[in-house]
C-alpha positions as CSV (number, residue, x, y, z in Angstrom):
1,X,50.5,8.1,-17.6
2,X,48.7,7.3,-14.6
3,X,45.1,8.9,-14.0
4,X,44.9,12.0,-11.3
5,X,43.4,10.2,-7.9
6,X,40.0,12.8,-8.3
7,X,39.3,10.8,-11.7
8,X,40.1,7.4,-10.8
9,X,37.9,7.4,-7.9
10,X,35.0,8.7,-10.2
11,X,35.7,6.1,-12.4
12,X,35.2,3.6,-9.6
13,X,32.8,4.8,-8.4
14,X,31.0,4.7,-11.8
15,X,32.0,1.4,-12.1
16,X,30.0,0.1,-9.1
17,X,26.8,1.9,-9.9
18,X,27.2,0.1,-13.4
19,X,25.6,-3.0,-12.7
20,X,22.5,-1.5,-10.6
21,X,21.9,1.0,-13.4
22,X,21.9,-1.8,-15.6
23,X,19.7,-3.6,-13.6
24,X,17.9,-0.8,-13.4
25,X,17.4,-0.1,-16.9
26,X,16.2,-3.8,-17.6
27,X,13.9,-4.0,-14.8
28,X,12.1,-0.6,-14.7
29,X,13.1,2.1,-17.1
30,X,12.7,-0.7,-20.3
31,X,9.1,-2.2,-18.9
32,X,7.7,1.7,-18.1
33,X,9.2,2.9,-22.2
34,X,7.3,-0.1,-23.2
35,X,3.7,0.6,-21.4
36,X,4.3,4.0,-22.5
37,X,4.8,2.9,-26.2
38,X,1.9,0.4,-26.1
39,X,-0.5,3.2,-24.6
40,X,-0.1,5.2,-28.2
41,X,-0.8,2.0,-30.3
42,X,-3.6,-0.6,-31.0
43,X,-2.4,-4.1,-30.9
44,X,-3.8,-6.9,-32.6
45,X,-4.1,-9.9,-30.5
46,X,-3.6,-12.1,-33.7
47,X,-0.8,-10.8,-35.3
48,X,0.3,-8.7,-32.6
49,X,1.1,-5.7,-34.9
50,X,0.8,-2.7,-33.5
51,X,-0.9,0.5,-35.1
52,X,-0.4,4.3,-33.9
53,X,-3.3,6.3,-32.6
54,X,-1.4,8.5,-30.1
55,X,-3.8,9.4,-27.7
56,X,-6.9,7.8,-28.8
57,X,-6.7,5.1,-25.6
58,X,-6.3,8.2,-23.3
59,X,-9.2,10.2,-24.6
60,X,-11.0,7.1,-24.7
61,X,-9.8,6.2,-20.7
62,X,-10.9,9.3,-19.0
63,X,-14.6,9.4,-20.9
64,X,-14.8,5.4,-19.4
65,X,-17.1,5.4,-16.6
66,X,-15.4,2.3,-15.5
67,X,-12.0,3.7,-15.0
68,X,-13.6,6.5,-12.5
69,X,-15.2,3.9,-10.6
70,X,-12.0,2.2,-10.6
71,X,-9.8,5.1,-9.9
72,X,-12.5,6.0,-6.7
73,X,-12.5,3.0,-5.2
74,X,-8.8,2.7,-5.6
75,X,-8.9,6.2,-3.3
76,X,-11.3,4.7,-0.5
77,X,-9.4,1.4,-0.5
78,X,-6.0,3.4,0.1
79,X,-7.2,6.5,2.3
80,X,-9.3,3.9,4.9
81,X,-7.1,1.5,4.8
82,X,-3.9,4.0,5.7
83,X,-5.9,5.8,8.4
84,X,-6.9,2.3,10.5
85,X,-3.2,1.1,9.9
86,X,-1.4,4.2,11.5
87,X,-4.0,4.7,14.0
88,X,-3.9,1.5,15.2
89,X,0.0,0.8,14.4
90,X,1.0,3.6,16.7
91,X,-1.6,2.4,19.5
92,X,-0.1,-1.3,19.6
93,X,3.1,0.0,18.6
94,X,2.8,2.5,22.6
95,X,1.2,-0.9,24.0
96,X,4.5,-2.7,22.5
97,X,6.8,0.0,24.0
98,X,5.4,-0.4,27.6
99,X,7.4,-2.7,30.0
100,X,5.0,-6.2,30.4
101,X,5.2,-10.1,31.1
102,X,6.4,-11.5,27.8
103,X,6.7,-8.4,25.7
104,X,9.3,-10.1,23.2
105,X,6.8,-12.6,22.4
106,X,4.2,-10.4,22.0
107,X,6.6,-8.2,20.0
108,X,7.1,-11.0,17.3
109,X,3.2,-12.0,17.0
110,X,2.4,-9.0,16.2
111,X,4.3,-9.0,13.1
112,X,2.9,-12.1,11.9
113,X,-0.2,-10.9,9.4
114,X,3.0,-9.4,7.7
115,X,4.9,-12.3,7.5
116,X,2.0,-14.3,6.4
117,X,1.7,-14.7,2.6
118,X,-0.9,-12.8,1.2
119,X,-2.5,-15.8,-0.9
120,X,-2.8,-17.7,2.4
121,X,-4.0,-14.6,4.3
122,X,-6.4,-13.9,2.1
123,X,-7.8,-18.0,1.9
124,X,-8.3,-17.5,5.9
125,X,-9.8,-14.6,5.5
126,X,-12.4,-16.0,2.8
127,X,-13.0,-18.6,5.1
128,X,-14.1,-16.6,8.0
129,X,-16.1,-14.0,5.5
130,X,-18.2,-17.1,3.7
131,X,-21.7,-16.3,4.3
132,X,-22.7,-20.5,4.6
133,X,-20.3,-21.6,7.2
134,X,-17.9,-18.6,8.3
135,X,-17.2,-17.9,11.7
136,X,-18.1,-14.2,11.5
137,X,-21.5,-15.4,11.2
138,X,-21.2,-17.6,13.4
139,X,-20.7,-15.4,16.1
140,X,-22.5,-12.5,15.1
141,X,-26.0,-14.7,14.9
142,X,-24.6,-16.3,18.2
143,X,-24.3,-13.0,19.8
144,X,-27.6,-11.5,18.4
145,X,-25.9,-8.7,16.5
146,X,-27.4,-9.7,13.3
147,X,-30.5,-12.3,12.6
148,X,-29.3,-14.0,8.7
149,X,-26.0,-14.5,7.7
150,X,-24.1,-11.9,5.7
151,X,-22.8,-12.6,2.0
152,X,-20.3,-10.1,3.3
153,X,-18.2,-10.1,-0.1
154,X,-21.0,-10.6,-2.1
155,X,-22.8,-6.9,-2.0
156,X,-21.7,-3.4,-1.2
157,X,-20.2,-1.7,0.5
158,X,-19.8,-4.7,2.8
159,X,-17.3,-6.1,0.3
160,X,-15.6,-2.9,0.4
161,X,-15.3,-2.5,4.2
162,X,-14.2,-6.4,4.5
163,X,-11.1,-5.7,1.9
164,X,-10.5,-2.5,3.9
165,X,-10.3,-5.1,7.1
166,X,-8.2,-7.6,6.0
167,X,-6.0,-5.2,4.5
168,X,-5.2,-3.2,7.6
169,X,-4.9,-6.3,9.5
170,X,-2.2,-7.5,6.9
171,X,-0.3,-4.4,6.6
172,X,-0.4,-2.3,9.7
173,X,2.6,-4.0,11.6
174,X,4.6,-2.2,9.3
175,X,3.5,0.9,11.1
176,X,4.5,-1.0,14.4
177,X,7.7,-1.5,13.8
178,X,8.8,1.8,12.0
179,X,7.0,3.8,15.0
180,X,8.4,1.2,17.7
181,X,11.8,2.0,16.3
182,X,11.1,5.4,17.2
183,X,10.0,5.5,20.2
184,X,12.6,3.3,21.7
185,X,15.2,6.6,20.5
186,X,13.2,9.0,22.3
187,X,15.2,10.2,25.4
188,X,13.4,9.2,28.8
189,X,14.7,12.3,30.3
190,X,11.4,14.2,28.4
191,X,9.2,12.3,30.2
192,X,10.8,12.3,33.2
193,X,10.8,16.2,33.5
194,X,7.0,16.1,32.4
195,X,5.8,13.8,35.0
196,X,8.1,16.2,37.4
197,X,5.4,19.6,35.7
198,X,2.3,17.1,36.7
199,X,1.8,16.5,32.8
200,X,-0.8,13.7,32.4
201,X,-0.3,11.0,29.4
202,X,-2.3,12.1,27.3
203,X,-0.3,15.3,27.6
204,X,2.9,13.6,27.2
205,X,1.5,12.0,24.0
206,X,0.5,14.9,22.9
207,X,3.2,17.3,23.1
208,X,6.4,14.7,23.6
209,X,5.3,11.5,21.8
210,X,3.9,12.9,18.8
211,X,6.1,15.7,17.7
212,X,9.0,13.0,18.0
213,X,7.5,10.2,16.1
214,X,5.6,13.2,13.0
215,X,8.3,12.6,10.9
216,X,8.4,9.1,10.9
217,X,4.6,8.7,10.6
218,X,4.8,11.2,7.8
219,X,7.7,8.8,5.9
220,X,5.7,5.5,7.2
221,X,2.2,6.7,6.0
222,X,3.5,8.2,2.4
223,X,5.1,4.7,1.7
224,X,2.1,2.9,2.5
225,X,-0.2,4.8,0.8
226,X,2.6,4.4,-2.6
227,X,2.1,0.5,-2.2
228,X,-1.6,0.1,-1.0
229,X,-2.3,2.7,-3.9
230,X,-0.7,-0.1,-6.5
231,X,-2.0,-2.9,-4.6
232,X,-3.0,-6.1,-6.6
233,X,-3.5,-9.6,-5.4
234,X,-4.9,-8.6,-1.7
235,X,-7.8,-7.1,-3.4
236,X,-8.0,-9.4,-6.3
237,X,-8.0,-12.4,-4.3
238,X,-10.6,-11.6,-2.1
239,X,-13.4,-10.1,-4.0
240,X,-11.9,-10.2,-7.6
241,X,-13.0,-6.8,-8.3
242,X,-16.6,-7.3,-7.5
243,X,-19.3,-7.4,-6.7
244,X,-19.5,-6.1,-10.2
245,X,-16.9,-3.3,-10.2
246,X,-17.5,-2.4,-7.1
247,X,-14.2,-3.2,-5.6
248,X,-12.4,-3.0,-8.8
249,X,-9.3,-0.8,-8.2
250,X,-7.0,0.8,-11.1
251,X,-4.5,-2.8,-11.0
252,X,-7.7,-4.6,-11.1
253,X,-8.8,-2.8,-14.3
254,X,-4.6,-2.7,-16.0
255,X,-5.4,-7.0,-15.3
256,X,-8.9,-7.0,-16.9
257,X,-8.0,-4.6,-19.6
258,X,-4.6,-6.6,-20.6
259,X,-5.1,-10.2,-19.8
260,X,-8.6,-10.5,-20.0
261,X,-9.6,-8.3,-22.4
262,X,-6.6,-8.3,-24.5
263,X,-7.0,-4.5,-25.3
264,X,-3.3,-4.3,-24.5
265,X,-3.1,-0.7,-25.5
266,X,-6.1,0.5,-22.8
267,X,-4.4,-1.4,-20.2
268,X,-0.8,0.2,-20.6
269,X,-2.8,3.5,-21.0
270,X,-4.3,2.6,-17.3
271,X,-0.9,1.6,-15.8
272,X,0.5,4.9,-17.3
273,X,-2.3,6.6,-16.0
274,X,-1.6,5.2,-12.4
275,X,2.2,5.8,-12.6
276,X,1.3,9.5,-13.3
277,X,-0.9,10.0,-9.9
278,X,1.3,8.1,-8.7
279,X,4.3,10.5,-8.9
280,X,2.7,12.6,-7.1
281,X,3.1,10.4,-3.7
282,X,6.8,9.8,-4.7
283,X,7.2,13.6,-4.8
284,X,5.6,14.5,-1.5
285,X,7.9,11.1,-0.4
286,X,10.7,12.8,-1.9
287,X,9.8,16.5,0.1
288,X,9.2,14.9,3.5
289,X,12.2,12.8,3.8
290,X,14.6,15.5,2.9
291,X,12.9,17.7,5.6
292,X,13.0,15.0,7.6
293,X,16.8,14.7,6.6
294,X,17.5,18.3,7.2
């Protein structure tokens, strides 16, 4: 007896999801059940048996001076470094939109700190940050602006503000192409009418440009602030959490924690700690693309 069409089409249908929930379960769902079951245990690094102490390594976390530190700075490095990439995304991204001489080529340079691979990036970076031979220095003392070089990933909150550079720099033609995308869909006729009423262009930004690209900027600066919030090796590479902790983020301290400390039970209580605050990006992500949707 043949199936009705209703149910074989829910079969299929089940039947392609299979392998991505599978894929799925292995890659995500298994590796978050795990942190979540090493966060309740003390592991031995010898014999690697495991003990249960439920939430010892969570009482323990949030008493850790550390992991407040860690948790701050993991706030200024994603707040400052969002705000300079969507200010000045949407300002090159205007620039980009504009008709000029070679716009195409301009178009694909600026997307090349995003291309770029973050190790080599970050070795460029280092280079023109050294406070021996760099060529910040260089041309600051050149200038006059300062009168001694500047160990400027070396003390605070220099180190801080250079990370905060470099990351913007790597990360903000994202911005450009999401809000470049955008503008090129918004109807010329808007603008056209406004210039007819005498509106000047900072009143056409204002009151046709950005109520037309708010939604996207809302989508664009939610994601980033997801994946600058979990960022890793930018950070890492450049300042390796210091000067001391004082660019230590929360995937700086999962690392140290796990890997250098071998307390593999604080570390997955960190990482389960992060996923948690976490969450609450992917809800408002969640919120303001089905308004956006709608």
């Amino acid at each position: 007896m043949s199936l009705p069409r209703e149910r074989r089409d829910q079969l299929t249908g089940a039947a392609l999801l299979a392998p991505t929930l599978l894929l799925f379960a292995v890659l995500i769902l298994y590796p978050m059940v795990q942190s979540l079951w090493l966060s309740l245990h003390r592991t031995s690094t010898l014999t690697l048996q495991s003990r249960w102490i439920g939430l010892d390594n969570y009482a323990a976390l949030f008493t850790d001076p550390d992991f407040w530190t860690s948790f701050l700075n993991t706030l200024i490095w994603t707040a400052s470094s969002i705000t300079l990439q969507v200010v000045i995304g949407v300002a090159v991204a205007l620039l980009m939109h504009g008709a000029f001489f070679g716009r195409a080529f301009a178009r694909g340079l600026v997307l090349f700190p995003y291309l770029l691979p973050t190790a080599v990036a970050v070795l460029v970076w280092r280079w023109l940050f050294n406070d021996l031979y760099g060529f910040l220095n260089f041309l600051l003392l050149d200038v006059g602006l300062i009168d001694r070089p500047l160990a400027w990933l070396s003390h605070m909150p220099d180190a801080m503000i250079s990370v905060i550079l470099v990351g913007t720099w790597k990360f903000f033609p994202f911005v450009v192409i999401a809000i470049l995308a955008r503008l090129q869909s918004i109807p010329l006729g808007l603008y056209e009418a406004a210039r007819i009423d005498g509106a000047s262009r900072w009143a056409q930004f204002t009151d046709i440009t950005l109520p037309q690209i708010a939604g996207v900027l809302a989508i664009v600066g939610l994601l980033r602030a997801i994946w600058d919030f979990k960022e890793f090796d930018l950070v890492y590479l450049m300042t390796g959490g210091g000067p001391g902790i004082g660019t230590q983020t929360l995937p700086i301290l999962v690392y140290r924690e796990a890997f250098q400390m071998l307390n593999f039970g604080r570390g997955a209580a960190v990482a389960v700690a992060m996923c948690c605050f976490m969450m609450l990006f992917f809800v408002i992500y969640a919120r303001a693309s089905r308004r956006l949707d709608g």
